[in-house]
N, C-alpha and C positions, 0 to 999 in steps of 0.2 A: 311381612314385607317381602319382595319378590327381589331377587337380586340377580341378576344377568350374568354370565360367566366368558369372557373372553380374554385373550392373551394381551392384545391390547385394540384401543381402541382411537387409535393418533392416526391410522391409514386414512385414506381415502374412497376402500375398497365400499362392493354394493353391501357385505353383511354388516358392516360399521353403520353406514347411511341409516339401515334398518332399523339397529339395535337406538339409534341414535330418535328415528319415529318413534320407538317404543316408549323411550323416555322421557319424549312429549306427551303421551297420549297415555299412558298407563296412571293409575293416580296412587298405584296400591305399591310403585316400584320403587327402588332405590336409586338413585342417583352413581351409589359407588357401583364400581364394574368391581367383578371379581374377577381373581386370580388363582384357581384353586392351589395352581402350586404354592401360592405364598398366603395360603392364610390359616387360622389354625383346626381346633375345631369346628366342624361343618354343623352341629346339633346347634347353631344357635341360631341358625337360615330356617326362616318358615317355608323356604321352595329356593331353588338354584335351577336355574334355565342355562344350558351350558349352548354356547353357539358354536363353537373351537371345540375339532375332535382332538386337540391337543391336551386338551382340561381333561378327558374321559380317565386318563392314568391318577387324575386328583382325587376321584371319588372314595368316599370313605364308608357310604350308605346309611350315614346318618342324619340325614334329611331328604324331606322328597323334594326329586330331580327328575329335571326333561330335557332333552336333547334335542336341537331343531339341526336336520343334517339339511345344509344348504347347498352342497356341491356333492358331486358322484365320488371323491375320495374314499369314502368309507369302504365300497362293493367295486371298485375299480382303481387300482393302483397308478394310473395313469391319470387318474382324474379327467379324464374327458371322455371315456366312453364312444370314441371314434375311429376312425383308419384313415389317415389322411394320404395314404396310397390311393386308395379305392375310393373317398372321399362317401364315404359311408358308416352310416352308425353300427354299432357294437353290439349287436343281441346276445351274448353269451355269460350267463356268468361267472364272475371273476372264478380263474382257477392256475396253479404255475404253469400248467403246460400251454393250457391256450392262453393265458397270458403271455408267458414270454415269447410265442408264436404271433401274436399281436404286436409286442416290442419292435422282435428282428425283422419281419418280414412285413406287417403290415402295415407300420407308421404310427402304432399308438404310444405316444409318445417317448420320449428319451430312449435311446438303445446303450447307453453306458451303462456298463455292469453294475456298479457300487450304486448307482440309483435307481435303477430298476430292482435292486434287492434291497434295498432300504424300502422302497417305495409297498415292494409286497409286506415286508415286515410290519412297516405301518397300518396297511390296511387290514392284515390279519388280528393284530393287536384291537386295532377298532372296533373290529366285528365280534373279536373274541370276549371283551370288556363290556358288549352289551348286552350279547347271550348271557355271560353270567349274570350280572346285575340286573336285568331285564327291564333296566329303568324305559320308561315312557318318551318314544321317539316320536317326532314331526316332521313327517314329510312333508314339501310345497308344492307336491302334485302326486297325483295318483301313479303316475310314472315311477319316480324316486321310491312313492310308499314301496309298489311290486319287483326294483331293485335288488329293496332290502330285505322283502320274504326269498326273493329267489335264493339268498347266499344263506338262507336257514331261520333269520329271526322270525320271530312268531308273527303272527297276523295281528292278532290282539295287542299288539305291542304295537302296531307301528300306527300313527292315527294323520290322515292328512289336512294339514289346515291351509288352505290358500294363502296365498301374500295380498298383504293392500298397502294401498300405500295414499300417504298423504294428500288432500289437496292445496295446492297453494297457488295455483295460477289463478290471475282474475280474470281472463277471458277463456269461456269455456263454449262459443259459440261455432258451429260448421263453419266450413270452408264458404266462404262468400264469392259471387259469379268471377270480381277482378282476381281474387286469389286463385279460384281455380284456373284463371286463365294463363296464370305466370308458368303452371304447370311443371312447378318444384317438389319434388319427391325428395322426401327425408332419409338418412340411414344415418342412424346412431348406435354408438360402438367401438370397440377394443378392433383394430384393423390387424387379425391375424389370419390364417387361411381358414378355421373353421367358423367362425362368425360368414362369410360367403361373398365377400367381396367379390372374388371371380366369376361367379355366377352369375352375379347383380350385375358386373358389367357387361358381362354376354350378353344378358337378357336387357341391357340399356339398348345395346348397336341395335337387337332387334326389335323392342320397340317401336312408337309414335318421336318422328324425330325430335318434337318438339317439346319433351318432357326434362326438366334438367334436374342434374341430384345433387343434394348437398349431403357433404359425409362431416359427420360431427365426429370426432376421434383422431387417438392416433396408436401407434402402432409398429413394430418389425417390419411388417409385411410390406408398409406403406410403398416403400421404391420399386415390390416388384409388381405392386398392382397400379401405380402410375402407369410404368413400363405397361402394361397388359392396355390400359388407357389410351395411350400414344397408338398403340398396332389395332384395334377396333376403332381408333376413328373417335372417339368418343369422350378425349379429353378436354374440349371445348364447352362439354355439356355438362362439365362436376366441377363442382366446387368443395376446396377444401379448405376445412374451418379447425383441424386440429385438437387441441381438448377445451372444449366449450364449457365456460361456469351456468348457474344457474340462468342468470337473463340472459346471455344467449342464446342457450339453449330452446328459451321458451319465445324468443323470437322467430328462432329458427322453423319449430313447433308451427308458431301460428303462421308464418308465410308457407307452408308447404298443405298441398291437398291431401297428400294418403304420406304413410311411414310405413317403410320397408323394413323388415326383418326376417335376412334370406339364412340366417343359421344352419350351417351343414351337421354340426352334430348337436345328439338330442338337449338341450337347454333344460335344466331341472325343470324352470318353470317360464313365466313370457310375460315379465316385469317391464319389457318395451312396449309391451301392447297395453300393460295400465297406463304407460306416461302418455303414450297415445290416445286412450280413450278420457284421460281426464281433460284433454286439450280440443276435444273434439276432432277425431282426425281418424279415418279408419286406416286400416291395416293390413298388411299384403306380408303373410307371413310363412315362415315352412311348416310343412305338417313330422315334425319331429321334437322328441322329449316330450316334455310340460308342457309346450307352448299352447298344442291345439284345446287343453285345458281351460285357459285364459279365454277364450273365444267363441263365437257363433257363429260359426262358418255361414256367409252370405249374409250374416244378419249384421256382425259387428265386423270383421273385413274378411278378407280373401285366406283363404288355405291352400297353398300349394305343393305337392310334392318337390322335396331337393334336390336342388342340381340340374333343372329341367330348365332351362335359358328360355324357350319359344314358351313354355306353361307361364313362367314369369312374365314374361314378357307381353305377353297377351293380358295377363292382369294389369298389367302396369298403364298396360294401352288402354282399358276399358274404363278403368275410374278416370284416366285423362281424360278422356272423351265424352263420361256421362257425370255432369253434375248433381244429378236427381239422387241417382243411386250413392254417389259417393257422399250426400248430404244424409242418405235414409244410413249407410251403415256409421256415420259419424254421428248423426242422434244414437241409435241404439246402442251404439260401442259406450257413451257419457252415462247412457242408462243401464248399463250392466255392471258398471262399475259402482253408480247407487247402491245399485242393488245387492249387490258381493262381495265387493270388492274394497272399498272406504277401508283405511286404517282402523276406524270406526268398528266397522266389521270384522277386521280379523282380530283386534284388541278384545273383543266380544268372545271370538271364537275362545283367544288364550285364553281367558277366562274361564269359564264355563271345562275346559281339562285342565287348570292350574287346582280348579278345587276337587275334581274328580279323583287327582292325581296325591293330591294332600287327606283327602277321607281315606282314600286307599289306603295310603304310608302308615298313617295311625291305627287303623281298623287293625293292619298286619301287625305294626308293632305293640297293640293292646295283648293279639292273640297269644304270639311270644312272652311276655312276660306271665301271662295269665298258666301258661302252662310247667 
């Protein structure tokens, strides 16, 4: 029996959501979440799948274990891998001097002392507890995997399994000629500066005027990118909808032709573009992190370079304007998610290393007693 490892599971966050598919869809798993800090001996776990780098300090190495690192904490003390100075991603890896030259000067995140040293200590610890243990990691993109070789873990060690996710919408059909004519463009999201709000409005003003956006989220940021709205002219043409439940959302989904996702720094992975392609709906998305992972450039939607307003902008104009194309990459965007991407599929993948992972433990732990 397979048993899930997280601190808790009451949020609302996207690794809960996840964890929450799995235990629809898995038929070999447990129901209880674990706690490693509160439970006792681990030898009685046929596998522990830990999600929370919080749990890594719980390990006792007496059962085989896998870690799915969902977010850049682990190799980035800042956990976002960004410069929101320079509004530019982070190529270096994690180290104190260029880290805390990142802090002070270049905006990755937090510049208080006691959290930016907490923040390294944690990551080092991470990293340090899985060098040793060498337990079996899951990256959700080939991105995160090379992350985490760069800061020293082995190659062999880290394995990347795509995400998928559920379907549960009932209407999975393209954009229809009235729908595209309303000419509503979607963004869904957390409204903070690195998701790209400001960009996305740049590249609205310069746009086809006639394209209107709805922003599903909410946010800090919210008041200064209204404000940013009002001075381009371009508050007229958004709509905001706040934190949208399920049937909204999937309303929202089906009245809009394409889904915007203008992310300035690199996203593990481009779980907007599954919710997108399961709805039929192509994608106009940044070419940073995971995301271009998710995708077929021109097949299933648009890739663009960040931060480029008129590059955007021009994308935004051309699925407005061409129904044909934006119907050919919303077929293929529903068909690569068939194909890949289904919960189905990546329930398949855990699979297939939950037992790779479990002959290993025992093969090892046979040799040790034997000798």
């Amino acid at each position: 029996m397979i048993h899930h490892c997280i601190t808790t599971l009451e949020s609302k966050g996207g690794v809960q959501t996840y964890i929450r598919s799995l235990l629809d869809r898995q038929s070999d798993v447990s129901q209880e979440i674990i706690n490693l800090l509160e439970v006792g001996s681990q030898s009685q776990f046929e596998l522990l799948h830990l999600h929370d780098p919080q749990q890594l300090s719980g390990l006792t190495g007496l059962c085989p274990t896998v870690f799915t690192l969902h977010n850049h904490s682990t190799y980035c003390p800042s956990g976002t891998k960004y410069f929101s100075i320079a509004q530019t991603c982070c190529d270096r890896p994690m180290s104190y001097s260029g880290c805390t030259w990142g802090r002070l000067v270049e905006g990755c995140g937090s510049r208080r002392p006691q959290r930016i040293l907490k923040n390294f200590q944690t990551s080092y610890q991470e990293l340090a507890i899985l060098k040793k243990t060498q337990i079996p990691i899951i990256a959700v993109s080939e991105y995160a995997r090379q992350q985490l070789i760069s800061q020293g873990i082995s190659a062999k060690q880290v394995t990347t399994v795509y995400h998928g996710i559920a379907e549960t919408i009932t209407s999975s059909a393209p954009p229809t000629r009235s729908i595209h004519q309303e000419q509503r463009l979607l963004f869904v999201g957390r409204i903070v500066p690195e998701k790209g709000l400001v960009w996305l409005l740049k590249a609205l003003a310069q746009a086809s005027s006639s394209i209107q956006l709805d922003i599903a989220g909410e946010g800090w940021f919210e008041p200064q990118v209204k404000k940013l709205a009002k001075s381009l002219g371009v508050e007229n043409r958004i709509t905001w909808h706040g934190w949208c439940d399920r049937p909204t959302l999937n309303r929202l989904y089906h009245q809009s032709f394409a889904v915007v996702f203008p992310s300035l720094w690199p996203e593990p992975a481009g779980l907007i573009t599954l919710e997108a392609y399961a709805r039929s709906r192509p994608v106009i998305a940044s070419n940073v992190g995971g995301i271009p992972e998710y995708m077929l450039p021109n097949q299933t939607g648009l890739l663009v370079p960040p931060n480029q307003p008129d590059v955007l902008a021009e994308a935004m104009t051309v699925l407005a304007n061409d129904l044909n194309q934006t119907t050919y990459l919303a077929e293929q965007g529903y068909l690569h998610l068939q194909k890949y991407f289904t919960i189905e599929h990546h329930v398949k993948n855990l699979a297939h290393l939950y037992d790779c992972v479990i002959q290993e433990f025992h093969a090892k732990s046979s040799t040790v007693h034997s000798q």
